[in-house]
C-alpha angles and dihedrals in degrees: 000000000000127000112241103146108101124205103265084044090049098043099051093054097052096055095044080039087053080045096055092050091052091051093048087057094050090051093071097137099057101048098190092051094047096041088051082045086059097042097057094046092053089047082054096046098045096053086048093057092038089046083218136107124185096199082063099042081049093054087042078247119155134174099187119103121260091009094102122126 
């Protein structure tokens, strides 16, 4: 996949990605919330340290300098 996440982009959704795992941690007693919690942060995580988003390859959406269309 290309990359299409830039570094504010990317930066910005590792750390709300890092808060989201914290929350769902601190959701323990209500297991779905927090599991959707988790799921969500390491989505978040994981496009940061990719630097690609396929919700945005799928709009035709980049970030990255010098990757608009």
């Amino acid at each position: 996949m290309e990359k299409n996440v830039g570094t504010l982009d990317a930066v910005v959704r590792f750390i709300v990605g890092v808060g989201l795992l914290v929350l769902a941690l601190m959701l323990a007693g209500r297991p779905f919330l927090a599991l959707g919690t988790a799921v969500v942060g390491l989505l978040l995580i994981g496009t940061a340290a990719a630097r690609a988003c396929p919700l945005y390859a799928a709009l035709g959406l980049s970030t990255r300098r010098g990757t608009a269309e």
